[in-house]
GUNUVEX-403917 format. One record per residue (C-alpha): residue number from 0; chain; y, z, x. Coordinates in pm, 1 decimal. Layout:
GUNUVEX-403917
     i   ch         yy         zz         xx
   NUM    A          Y          Z          X
...
//
This chain:
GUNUVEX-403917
     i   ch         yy         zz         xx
     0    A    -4171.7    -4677.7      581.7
     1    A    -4243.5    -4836.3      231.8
     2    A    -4070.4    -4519.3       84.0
     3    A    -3807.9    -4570.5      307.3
     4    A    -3738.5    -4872.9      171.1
     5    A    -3803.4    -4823.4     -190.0
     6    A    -3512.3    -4525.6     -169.8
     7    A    -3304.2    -4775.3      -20.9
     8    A    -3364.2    -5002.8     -244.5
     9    A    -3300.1    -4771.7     -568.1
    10    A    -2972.0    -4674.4     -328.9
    11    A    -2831.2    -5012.7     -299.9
    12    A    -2927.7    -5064.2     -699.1
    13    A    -2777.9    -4725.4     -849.7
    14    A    -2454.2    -4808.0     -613.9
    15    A    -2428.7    -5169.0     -778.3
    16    A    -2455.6    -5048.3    -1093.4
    17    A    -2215.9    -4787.1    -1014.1
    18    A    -1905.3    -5012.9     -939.0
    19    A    -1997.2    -5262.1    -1186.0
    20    A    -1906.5    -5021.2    -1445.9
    21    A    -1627.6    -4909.1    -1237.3
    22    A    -1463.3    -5229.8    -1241.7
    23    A    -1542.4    -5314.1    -1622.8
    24    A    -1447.9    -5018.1    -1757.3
    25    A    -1184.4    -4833.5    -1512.6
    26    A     -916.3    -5063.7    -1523.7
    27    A     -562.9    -4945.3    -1522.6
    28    A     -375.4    -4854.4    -1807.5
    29    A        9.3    -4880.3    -1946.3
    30    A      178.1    -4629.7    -2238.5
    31    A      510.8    -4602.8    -2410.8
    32    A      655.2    -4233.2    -2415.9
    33    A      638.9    -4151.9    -2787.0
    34    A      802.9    -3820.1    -2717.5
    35    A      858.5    -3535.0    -2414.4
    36    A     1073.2    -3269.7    -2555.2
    37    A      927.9    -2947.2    -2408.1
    38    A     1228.5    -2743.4    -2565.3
    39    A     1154.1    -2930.1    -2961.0
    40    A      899.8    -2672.7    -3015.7
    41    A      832.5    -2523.7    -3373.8
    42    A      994.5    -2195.7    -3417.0
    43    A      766.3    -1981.4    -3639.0
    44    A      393.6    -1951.2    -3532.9
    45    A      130.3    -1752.1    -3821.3
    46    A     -220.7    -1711.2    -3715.9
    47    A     -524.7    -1555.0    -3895.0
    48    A     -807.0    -1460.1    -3649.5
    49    A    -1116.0    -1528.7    -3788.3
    50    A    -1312.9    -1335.8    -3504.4
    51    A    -1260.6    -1148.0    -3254.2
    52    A    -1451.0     -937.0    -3025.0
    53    A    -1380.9     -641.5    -2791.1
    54    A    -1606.9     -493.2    -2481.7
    55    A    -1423.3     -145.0    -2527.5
    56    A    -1655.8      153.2    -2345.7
    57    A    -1537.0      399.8    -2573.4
    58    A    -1602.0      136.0    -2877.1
    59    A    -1768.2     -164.5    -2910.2
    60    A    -1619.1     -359.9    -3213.7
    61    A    -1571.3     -670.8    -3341.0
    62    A    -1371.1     -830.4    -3671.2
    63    A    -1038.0    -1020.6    -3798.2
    64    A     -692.5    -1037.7    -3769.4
    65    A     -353.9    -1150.9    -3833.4
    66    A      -50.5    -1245.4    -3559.6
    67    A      268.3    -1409.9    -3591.7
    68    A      495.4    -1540.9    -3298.4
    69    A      914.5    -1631.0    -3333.4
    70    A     1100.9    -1795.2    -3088.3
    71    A     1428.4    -1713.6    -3107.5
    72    A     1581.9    -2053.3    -2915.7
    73    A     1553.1    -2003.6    -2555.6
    74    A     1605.7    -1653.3    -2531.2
    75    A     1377.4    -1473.4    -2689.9
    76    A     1028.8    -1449.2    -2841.0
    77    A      880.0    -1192.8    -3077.8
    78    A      539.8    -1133.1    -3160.3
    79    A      345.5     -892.4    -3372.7
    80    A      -44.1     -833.3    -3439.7
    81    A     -271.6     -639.2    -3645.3
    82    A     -679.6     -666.1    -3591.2
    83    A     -968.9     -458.8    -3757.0
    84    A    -1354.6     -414.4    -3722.3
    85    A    -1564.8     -602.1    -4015.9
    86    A    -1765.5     -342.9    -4101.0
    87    A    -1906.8        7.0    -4006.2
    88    A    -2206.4     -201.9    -3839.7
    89    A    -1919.0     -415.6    -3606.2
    90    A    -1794.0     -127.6    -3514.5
    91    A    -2036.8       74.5    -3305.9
    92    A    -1937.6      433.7    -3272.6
    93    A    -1835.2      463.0    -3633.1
    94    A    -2204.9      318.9    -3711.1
    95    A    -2337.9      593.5    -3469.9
    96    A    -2093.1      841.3    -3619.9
    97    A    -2210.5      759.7    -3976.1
    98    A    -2572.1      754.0    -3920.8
    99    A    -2543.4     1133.4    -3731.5
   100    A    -2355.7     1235.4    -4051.5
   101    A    -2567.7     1116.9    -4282.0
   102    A    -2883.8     1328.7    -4063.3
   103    A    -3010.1     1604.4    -4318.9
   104    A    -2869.6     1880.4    -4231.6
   105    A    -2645.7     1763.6    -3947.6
   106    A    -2350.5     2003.4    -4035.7
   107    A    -2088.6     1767.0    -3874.4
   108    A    -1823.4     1710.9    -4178.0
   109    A    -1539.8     1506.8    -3963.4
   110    A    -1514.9     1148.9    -4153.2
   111    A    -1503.3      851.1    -3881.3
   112    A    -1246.4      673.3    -3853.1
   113    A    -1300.5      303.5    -3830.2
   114    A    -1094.5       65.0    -3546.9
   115    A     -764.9      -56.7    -3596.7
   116    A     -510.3     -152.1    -3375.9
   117    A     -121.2     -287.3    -3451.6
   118    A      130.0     -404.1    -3171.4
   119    A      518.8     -517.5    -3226.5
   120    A      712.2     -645.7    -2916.8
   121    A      896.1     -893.3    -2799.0
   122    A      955.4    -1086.8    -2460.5
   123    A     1306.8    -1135.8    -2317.9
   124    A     1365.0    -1517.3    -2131.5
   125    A     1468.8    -1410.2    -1774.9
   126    A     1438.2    -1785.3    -1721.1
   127    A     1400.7    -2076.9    -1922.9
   128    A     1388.7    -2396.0    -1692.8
   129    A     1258.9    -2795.2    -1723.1
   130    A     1065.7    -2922.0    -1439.6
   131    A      896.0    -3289.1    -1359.8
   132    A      532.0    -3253.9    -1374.6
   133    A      215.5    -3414.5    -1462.5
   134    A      -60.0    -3379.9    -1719.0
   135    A     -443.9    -3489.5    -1759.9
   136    A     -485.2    -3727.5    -2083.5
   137    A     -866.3    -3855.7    -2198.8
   138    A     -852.5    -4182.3    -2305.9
   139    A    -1106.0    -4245.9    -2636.6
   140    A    -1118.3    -4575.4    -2811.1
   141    A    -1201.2    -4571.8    -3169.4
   142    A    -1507.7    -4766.3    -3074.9
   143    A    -1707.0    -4446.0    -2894.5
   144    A    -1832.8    -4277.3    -3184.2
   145    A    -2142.5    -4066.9    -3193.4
   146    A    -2378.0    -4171.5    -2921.7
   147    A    -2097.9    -4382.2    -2747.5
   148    A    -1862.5    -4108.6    -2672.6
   149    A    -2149.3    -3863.3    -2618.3
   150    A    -2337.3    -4072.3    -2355.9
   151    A    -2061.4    -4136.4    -2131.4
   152    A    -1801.8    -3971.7    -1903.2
   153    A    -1471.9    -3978.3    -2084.8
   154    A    -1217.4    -4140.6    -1862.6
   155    A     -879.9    -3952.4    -1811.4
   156    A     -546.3    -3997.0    -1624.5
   157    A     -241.3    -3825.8    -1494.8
   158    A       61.1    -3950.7    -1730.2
   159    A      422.6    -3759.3    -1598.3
   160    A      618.2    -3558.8    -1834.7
   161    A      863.5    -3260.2    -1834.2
   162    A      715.1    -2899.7    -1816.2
   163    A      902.7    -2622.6    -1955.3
   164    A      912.7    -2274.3    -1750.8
   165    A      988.8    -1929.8    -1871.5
   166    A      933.5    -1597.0    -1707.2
   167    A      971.9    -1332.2    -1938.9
   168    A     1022.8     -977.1    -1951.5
   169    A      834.6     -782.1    -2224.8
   170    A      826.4     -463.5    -2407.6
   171    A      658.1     -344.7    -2723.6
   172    A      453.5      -55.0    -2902.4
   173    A       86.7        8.9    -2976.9
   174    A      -85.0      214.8    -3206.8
   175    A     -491.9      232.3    -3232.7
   176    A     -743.0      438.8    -3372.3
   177    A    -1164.4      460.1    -3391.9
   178    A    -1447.6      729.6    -3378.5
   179    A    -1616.5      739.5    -3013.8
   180    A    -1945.5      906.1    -2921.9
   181    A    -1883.1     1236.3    -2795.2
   182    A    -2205.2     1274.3    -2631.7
   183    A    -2145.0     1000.2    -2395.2
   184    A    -1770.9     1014.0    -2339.2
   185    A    -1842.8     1430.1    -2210.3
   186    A    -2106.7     1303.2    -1954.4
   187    A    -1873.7     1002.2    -1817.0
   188    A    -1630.8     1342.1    -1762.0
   189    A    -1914.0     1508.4    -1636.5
   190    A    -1912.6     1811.1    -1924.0
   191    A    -2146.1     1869.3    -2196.7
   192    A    -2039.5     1915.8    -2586.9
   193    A    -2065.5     2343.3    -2456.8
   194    A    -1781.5     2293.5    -2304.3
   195    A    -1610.4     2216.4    -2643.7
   196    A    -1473.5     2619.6    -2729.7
   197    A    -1531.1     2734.3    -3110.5
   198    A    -1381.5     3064.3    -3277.1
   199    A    -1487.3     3367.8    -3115.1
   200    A    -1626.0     3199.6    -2776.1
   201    A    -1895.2     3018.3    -3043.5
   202    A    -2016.1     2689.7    -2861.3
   203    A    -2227.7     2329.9    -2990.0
   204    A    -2568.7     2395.6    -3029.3
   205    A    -2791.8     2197.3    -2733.1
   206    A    -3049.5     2053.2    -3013.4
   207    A    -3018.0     1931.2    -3365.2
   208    A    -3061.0     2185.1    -3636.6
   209    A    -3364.5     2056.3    -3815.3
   210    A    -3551.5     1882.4    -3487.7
   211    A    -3545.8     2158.4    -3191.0
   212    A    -3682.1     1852.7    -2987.2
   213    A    -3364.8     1608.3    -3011.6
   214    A    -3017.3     1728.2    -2793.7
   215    A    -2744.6     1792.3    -3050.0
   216    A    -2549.5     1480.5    -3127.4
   217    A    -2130.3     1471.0    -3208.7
   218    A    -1845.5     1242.8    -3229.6
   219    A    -1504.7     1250.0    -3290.9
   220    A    -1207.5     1024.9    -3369.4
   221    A     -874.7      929.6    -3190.5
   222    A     -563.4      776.1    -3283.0
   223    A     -315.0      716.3    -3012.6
   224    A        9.0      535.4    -2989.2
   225    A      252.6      392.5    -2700.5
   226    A      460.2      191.4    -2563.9
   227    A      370.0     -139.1    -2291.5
   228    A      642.5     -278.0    -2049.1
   229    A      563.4     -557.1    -1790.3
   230    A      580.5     -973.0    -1744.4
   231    A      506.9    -1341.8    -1842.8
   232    A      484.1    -1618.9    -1741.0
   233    A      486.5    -1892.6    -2015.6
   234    A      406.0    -2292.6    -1957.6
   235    A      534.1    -2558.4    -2228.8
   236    A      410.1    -2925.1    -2283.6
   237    A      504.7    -3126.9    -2586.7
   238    A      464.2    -3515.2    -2483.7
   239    A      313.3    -3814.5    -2690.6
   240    A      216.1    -4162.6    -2546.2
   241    A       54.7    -4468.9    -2706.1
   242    A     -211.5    -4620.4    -2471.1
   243    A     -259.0    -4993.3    -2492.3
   244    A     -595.0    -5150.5    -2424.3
   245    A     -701.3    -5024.9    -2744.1
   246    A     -736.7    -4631.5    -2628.9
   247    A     -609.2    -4397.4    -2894.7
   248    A     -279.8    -4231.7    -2873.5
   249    A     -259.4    -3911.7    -2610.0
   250    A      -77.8    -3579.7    -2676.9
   251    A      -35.2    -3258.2    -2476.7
   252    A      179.0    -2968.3    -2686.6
   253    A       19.3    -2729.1    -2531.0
   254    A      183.4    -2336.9    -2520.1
   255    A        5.2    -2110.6    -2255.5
   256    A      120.6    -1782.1    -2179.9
   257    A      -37.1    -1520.7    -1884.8
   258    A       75.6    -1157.3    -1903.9
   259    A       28.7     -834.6    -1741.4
   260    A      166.1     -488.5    -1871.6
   261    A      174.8      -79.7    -1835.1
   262    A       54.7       59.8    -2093.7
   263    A      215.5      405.2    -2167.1
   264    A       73.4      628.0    -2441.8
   265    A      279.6     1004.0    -2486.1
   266    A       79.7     1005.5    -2799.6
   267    A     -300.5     1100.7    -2788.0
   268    A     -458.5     1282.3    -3035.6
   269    A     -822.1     1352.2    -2997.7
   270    A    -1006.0     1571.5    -3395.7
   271    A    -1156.9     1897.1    -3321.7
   272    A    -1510.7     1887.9    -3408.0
   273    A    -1631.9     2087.6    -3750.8
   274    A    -2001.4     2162.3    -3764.9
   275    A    -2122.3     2412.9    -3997.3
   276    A    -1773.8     2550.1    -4121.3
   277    A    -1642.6     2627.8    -3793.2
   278    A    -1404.6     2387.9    -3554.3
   279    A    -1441.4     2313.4    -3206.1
   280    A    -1115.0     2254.3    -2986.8
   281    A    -1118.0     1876.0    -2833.5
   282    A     -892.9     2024.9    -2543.6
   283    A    -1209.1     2000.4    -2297.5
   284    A    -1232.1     1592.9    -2382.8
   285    A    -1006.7     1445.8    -2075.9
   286    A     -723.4     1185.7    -2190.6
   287    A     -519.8      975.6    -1957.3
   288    A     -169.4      873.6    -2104.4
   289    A     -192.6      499.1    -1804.6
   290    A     -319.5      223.4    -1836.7
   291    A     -280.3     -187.4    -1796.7
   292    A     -410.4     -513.7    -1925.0
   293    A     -387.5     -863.3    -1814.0
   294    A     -400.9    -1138.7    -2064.8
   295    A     -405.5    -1477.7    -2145.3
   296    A     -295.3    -1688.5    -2473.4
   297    A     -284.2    -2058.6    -2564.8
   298    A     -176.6    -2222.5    -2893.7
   299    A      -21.2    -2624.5    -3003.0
   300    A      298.2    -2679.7    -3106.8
   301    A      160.9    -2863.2    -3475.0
   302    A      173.6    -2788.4    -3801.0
   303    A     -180.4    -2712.5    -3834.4
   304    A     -364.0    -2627.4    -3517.2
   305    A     -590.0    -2348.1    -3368.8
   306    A     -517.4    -2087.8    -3098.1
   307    A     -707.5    -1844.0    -2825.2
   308    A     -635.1    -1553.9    -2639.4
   309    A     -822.2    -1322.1    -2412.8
   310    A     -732.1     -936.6    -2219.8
   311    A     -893.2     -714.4    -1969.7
   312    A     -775.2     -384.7    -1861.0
   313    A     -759.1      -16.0    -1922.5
   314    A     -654.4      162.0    -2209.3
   315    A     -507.9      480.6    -2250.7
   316    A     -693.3      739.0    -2413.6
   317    A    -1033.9      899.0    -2315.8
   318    A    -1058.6      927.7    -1910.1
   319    A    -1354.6      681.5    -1733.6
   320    A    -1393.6      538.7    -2128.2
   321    A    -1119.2      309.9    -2135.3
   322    A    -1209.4        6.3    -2000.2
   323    A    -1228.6     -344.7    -2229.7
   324    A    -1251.6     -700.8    -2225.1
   325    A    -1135.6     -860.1    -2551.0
   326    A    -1148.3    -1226.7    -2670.2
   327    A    -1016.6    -1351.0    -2978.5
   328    A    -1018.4    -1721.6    -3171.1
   329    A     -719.3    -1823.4    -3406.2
   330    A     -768.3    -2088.8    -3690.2
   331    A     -640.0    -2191.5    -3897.1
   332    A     -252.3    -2119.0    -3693.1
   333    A       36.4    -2256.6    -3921.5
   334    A      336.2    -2340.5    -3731.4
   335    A      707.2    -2443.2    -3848.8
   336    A     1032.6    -2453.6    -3732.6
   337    A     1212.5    -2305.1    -3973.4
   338    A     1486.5    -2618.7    -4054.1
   339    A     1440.7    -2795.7    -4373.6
   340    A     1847.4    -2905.0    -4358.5
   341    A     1965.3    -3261.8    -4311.5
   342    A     2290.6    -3428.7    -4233.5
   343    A     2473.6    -3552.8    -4493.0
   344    A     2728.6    -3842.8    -4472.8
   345    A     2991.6    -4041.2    -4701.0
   346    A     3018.9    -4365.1    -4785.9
//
């Protein structure tokens, strides 16, 4: 019974305490609409990637890039990207390639190719429309610094604004290359590197020259290069209030895009494998010229700002060894819109 009470007692204590800060610090607030101009968006976009990182099972890589977005009015957007590994050692099959190369005595003379990858497109506005809508603001006070802002729940609320709508229609071209392990990609096909043919019906040795004990290691590179066709849908928020009751002024500007597309590659070129003088044909390495990603990107309409983007899906390429996951981090993104004219008037 006593701990009956003492819970209750804790209850009734923790509740009090509860709505006393409720009512002291979760009063309602006014604003004055600075700005909501969901079409006013800069026009040019240039981002350098920093990082970014790819799950790809025929590749695991990571490095930097470069990306620049246009909007051309309402109408249309283009946008064009270029990324590449760091190194050999954040890009895993070349560093696997490399290392069997460098084996004494390995015979293998291809040169790895390191991972690279370059898109163009652009994304035709089916529709461009304004809607009423809502968005989530946190209010901060100059006041919670440090420990302040850290040790509490940040208060937020709904302010309305306009949201801008587009559904898009996009098409574009691809073109990447890397080194793979061959070893691994011929087992997910369910072959072995015998079934690669050499001149004269030669075949891949099972073991390594120099170690009879270790199975014969290869790799090999691929480039290919294709076209993607599919949809978007884009959301656009550019409003400004100023708070009263002290809380610091609240923005939303924020431009988030979804996608999915085909991804068509005619072009798929897998290198023949030279050990020891002699080259065996890649025709026995399975390719699939399908695939499809789904995607996800988010950037601020300022003049300085930072963006994020993320894709799953299947590339085209080496069959069962095209799966990734890729995330990438923009900063610093510059941003302008392109207009440095004014009006000018007489007297």
């Amino acid at each position: 019974m006593k701990k009956v009470l003492f819970f209750l007692i804790v209850l009734v204590v923790v509740s009090h305490s509860t709505l006393a800060q409720k009512r002291s610090d979760q009063n309602p607030v006014t604003y004055e609409e600075l700005y909501d101009e969901p079409y006013a968006i800069n026009t040019l976009f240039v981002q350098f990637q920093p990082i970014y990182g790819e799950l790809y099972t025929a590749n695991i890589n990571a490095g930097f890039g470069l990306e620049a977005t246009y909007f051309l009015k309402d109408k249309m957007r283009f946008n064009a990207q270029a990324r590449q590994a760091y190194t050999r050692k954040f890009d895993l099959s070349r560093d696997i390639a490399e290392n069997i190369k460098d084996e004494e005595n390995s015979g293998l003379t291809l040169e790895p190719a390191s991972f690279n990858y370059y898109q163009v497109g652009a994304t035709y506005h089916i529709k461009d429309f304004e809607e009423s809508s809502k968005t989530k603001m946190f209010l901060y006070k100059k006041s919670y610094k440090g420990d302040k802002w850290a040790s509490r729940v940040p208060l937020n609320t709904d302010v309305p604004c306009k949201v801008r709508k587009i559904y898009g229609a996009r098409l574009g071209g691809f073109y990447f290359d890397t080194s793979f392990d061959l070893n691994r990609v011929m087992e997910a096909q369910g072959k072995t590197l015998q079934d690669l043919e050499g001149p004269n019906g030669m075949t891949l040795p099972t073991t390594k020259p120099n170690n009879s004990e270790e199975n014969f290691q290869a790799y090999s590179n691929m480039a290919v290069g294709g076209i993607y066709v599919g949809g978007s849908m884009s959301w656009i928020k550019n409003i400004a209030v100023d708070f009263d009751n002290k809380y610091q002024e609240g923005v939303d500007d924020l431009i988030l895009t979804t996608y999915l597309d085909i991804l068509i590659a005619p072009s798929i070129n897998v290198d023949d494998v030279t050990f020891q003088g002699n080259t065996y044909s890649s025709d026995a390495v399975d390719t699939s010229i399908i695939g499809f990603r789904a995607g996800l990107e988010g950037r601020f309409n300022r003049t300085w700002s930072w963006a994020y983007g993320g894709e799953i899906g299947m590339r085209p390429g080496l069959q069962k060894r095209g799966f990734y996951a890729l995330l990438k981090i923009s900063f610093p993104v510059f941003s302008t819109n392109l207009d440095y004219s004014v009006e000018a008037f007489g007297r």
